[in-house]
Backbone as XML, in Angstrom:
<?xml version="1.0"?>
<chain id="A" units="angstrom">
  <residue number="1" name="UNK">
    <atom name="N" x="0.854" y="-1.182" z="0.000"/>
    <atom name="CA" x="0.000" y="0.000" z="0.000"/>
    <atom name="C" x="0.892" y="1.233" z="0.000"/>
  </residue>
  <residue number="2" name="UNK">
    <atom name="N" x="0.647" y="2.376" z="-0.706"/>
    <atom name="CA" x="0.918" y="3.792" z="-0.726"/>
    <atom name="C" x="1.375" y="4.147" z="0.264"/>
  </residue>
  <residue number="3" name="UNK">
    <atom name="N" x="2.832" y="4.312" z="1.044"/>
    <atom name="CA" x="3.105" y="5.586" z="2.474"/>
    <atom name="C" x="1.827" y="6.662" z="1.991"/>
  </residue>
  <residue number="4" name="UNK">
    <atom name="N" x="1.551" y="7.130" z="1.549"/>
    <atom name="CA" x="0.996" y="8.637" z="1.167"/>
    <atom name="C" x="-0.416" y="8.258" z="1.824"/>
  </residue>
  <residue number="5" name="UNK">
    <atom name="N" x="-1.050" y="7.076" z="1.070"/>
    <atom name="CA" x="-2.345" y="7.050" z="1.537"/>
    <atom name="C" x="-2.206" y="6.341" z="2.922"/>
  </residue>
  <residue number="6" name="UNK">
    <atom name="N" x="-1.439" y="5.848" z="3.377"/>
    <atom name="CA" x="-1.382" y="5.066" z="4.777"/>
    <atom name="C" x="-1.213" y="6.931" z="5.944"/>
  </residue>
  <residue number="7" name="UNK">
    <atom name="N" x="-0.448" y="7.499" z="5.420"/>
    <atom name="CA" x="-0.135" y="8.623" z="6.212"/>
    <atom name="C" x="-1.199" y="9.637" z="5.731"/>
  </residue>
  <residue number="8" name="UNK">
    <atom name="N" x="-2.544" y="9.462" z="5.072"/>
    <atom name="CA" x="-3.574" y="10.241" z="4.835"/>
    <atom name="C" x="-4.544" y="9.793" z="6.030"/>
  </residue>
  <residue number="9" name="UNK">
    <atom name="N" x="-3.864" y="8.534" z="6.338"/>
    <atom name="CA" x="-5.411" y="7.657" z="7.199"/>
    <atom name="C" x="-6.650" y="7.521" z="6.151"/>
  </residue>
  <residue number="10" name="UNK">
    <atom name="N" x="-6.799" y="7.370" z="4.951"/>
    <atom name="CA" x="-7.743" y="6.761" z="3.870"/>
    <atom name="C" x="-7.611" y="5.451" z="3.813"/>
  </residue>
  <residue number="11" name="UNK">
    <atom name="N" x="-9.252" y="5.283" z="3.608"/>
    <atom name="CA" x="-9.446" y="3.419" z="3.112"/>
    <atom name="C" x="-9.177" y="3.622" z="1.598"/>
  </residue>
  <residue number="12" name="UNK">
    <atom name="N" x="-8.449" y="2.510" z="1.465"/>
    <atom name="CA" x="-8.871" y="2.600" z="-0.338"/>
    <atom name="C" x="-9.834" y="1.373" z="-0.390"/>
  </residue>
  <residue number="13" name="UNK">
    <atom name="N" x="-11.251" y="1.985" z="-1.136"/>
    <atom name="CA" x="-11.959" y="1.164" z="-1.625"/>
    <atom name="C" x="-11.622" y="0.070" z="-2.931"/>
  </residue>
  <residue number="14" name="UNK">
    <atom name="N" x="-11.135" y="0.588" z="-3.597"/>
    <atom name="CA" x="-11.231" y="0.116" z="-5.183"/>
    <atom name="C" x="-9.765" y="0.601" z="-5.744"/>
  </residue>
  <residue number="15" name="UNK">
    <atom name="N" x="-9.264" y="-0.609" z="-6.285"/>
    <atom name="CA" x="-8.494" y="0.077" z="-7.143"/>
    <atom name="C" x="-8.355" y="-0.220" z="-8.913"/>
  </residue>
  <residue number="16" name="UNK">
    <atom name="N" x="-8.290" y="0.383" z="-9.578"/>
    <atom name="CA" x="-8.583" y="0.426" z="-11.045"/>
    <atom name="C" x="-7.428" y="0.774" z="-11.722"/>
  </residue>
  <residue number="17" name="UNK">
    <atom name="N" x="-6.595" y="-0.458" z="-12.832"/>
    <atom name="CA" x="-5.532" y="-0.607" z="-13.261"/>
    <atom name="C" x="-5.416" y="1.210" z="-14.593"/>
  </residue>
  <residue number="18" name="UNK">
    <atom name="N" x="-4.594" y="2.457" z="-14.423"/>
    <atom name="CA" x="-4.928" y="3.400" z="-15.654"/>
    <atom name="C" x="-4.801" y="3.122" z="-16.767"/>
  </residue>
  <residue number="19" name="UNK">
    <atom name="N" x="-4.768" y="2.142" z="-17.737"/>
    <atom name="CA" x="-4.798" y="1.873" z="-18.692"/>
    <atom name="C" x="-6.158" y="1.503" z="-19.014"/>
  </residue>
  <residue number="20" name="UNK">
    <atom name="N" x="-7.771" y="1.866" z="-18.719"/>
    <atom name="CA" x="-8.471" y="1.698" z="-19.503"/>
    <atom name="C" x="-9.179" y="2.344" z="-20.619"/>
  </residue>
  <residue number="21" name="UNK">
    <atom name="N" x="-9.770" y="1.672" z="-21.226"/>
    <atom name="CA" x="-10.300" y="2.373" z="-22.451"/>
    <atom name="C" x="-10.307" y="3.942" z="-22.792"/>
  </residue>
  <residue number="22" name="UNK">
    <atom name="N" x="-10.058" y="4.439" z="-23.640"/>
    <atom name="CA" x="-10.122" y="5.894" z="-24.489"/>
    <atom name="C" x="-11.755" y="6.189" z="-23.739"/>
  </residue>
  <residue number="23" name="UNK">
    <atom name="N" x="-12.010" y="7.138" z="-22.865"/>
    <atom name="CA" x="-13.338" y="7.788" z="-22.594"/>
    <atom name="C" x="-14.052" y="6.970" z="-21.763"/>
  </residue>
  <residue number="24" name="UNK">
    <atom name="N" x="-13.323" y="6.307" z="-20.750"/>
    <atom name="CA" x="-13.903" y="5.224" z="-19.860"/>
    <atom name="C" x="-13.192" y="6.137" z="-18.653"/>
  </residue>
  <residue number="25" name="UNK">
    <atom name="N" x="-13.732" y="6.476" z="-17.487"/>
    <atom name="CA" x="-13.585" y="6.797" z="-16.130"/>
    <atom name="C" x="-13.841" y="5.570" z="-15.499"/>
  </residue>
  <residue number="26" name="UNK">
    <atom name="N" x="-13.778" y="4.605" z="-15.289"/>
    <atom name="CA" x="-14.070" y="3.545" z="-14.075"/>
    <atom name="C" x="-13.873" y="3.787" z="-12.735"/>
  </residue>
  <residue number="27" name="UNK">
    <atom name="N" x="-12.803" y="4.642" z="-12.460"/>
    <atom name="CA" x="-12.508" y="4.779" z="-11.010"/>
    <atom name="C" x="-13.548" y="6.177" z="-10.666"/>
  </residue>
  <residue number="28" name="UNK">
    <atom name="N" x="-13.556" y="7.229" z="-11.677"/>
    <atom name="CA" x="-14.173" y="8.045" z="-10.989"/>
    <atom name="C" x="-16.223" y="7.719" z="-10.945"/>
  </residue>
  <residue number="29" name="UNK">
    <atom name="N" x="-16.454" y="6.882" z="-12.036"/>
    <atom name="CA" x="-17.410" y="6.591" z="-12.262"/>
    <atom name="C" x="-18.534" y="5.682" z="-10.360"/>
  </residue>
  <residue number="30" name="UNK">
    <atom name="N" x="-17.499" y="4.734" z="-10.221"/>
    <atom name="CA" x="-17.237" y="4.252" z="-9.158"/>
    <atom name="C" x="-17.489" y="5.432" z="-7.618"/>
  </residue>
  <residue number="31" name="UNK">
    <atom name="N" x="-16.545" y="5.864" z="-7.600"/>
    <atom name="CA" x="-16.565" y="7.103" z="-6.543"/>
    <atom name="C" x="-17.500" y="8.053" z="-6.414"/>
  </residue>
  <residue number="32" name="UNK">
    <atom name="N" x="-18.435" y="8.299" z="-7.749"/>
    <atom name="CA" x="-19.633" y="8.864" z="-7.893"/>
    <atom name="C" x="-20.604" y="8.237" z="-7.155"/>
  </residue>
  <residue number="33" name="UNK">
    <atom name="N" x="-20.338" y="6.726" z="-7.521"/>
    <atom name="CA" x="-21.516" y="5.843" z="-7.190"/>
    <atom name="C" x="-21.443" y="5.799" z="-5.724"/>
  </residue>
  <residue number="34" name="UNK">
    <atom name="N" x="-20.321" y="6.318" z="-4.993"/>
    <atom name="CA" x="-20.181" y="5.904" z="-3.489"/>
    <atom name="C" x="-21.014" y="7.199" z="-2.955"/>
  </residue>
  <residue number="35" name="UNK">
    <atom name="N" x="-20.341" y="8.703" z="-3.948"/>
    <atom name="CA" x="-20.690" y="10.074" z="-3.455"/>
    <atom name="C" x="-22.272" y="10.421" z="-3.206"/>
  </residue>
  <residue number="36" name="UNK">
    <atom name="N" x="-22.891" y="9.308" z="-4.257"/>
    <atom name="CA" x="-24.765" y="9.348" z="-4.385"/>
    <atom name="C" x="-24.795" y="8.518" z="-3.045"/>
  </residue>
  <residue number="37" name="UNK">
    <atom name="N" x="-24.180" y="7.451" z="-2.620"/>
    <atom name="CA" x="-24.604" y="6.637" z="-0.919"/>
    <atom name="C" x="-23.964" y="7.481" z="0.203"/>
  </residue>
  <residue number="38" name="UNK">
    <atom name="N" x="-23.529" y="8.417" z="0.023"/>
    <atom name="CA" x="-23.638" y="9.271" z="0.957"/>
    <atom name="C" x="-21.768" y="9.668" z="1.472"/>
  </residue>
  <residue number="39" name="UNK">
    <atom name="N" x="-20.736" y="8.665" z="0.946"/>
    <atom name="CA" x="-19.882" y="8.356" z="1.099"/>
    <atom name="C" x="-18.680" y="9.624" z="0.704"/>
  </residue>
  <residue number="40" name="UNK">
    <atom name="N" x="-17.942" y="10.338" z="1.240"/>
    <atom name="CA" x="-16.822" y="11.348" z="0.836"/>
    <atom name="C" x="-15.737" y="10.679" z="-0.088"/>
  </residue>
  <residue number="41" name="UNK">
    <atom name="N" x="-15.904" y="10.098" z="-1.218"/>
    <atom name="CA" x="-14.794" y="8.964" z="-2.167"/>
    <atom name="C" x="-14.494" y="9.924" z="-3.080"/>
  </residue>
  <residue number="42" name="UNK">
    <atom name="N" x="-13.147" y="9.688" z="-2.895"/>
    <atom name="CA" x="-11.812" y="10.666" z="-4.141"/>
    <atom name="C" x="-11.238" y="9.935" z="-4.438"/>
  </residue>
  <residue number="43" name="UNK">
    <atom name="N" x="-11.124" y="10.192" z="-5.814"/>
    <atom name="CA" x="-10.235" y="9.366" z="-6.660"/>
    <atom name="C" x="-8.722" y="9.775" z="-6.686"/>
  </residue>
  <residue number="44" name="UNK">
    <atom name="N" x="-8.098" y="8.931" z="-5.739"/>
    <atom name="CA" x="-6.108" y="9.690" z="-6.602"/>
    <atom name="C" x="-5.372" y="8.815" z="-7.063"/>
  </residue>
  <residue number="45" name="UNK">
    <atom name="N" x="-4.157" y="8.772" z="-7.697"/>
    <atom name="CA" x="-3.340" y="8.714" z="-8.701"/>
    <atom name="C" x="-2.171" y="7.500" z="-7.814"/>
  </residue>
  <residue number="46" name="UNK">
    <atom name="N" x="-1.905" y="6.278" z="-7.682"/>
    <atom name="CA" x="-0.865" y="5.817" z="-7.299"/>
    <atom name="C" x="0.307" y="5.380" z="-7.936"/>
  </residue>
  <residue number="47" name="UNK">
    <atom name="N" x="1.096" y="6.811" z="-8.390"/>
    <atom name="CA" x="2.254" y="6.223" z="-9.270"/>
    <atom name="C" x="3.183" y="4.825" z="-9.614"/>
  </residue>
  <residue number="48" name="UNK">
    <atom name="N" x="2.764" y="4.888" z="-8.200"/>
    <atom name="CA" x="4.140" y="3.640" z="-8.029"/>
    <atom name="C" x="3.511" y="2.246" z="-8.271"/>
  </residue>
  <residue number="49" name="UNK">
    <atom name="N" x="2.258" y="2.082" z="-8.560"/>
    <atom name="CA" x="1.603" y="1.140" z="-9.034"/>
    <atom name="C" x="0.613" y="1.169" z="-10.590"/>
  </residue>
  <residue number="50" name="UNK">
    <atom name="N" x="1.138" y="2.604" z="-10.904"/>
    <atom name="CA" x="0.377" y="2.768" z="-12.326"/>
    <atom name="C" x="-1.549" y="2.658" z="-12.264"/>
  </residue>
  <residue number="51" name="UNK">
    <atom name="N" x="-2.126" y="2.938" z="-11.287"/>
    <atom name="CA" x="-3.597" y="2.203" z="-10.827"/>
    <atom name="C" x="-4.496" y="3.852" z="-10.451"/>
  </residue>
  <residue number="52" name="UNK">
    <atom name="N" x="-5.523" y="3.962" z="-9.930"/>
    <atom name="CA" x="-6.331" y="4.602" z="-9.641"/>
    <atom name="C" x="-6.545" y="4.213" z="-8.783"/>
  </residue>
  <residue number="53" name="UNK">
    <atom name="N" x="-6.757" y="4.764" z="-6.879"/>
    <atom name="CA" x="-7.573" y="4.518" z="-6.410"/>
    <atom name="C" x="-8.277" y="5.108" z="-5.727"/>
  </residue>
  <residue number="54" name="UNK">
    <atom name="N" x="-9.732" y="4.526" z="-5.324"/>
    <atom name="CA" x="-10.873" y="4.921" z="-5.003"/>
    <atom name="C" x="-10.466" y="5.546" z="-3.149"/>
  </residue>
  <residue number="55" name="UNK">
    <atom name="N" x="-10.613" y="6.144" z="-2.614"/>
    <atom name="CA" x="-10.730" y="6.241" z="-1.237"/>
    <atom name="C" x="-11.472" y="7.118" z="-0.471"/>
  </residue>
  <residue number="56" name="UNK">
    <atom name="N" x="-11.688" y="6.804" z="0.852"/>
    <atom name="CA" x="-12.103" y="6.818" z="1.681"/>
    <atom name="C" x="-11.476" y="7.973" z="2.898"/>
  </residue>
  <residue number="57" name="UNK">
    <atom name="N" x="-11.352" y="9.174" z="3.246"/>
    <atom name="CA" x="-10.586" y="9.849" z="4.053"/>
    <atom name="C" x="-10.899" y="9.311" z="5.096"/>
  </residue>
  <residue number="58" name="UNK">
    <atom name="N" x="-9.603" y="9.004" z="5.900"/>
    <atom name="CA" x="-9.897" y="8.977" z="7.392"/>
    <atom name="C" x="-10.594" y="10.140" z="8.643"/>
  </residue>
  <residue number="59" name="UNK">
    <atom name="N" x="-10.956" y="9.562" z="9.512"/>
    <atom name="CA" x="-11.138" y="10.281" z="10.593"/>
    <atom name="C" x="-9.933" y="11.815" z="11.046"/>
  </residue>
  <residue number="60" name="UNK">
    <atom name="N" x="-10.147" y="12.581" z="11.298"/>
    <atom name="CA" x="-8.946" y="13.185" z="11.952"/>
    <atom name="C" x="-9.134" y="13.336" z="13.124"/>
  </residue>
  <residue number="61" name="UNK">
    <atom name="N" x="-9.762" y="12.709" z="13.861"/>
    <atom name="CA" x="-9.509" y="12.414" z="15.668"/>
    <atom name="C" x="-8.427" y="12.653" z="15.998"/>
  </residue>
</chain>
């Protein structure tokens, strides 16, 4: 897993390989679908795995 997202305190829900189709969003498409259940889901960028993923912000307690 990402230092970045481990030191965000985010769940990653989903992750989605960036190589899909020309005019296909899957990851953000996804994160929409969480944002309509009520859910705070952002999509970011994990270089070091070439992927998209979906997450979840942690608490800041």
């Amino acid at each position: 897993m990402s230092e970045v997202i481990a030191d965000m305190g985010a769940k990653v829900l989903e992750r989605f390989p960036a190589g899909a189709p020309r005019g296909s969003w899957p990851a953000e498409e996804y994160a929409a679908q969480r944002r309509a259940q009520g859910e705070p889901a952002t999509v970011v960028m994990d270089l070091k795995s070439d992927a998209f993923l979906v997450v979840l912000q942690g608490d800041d307690d």
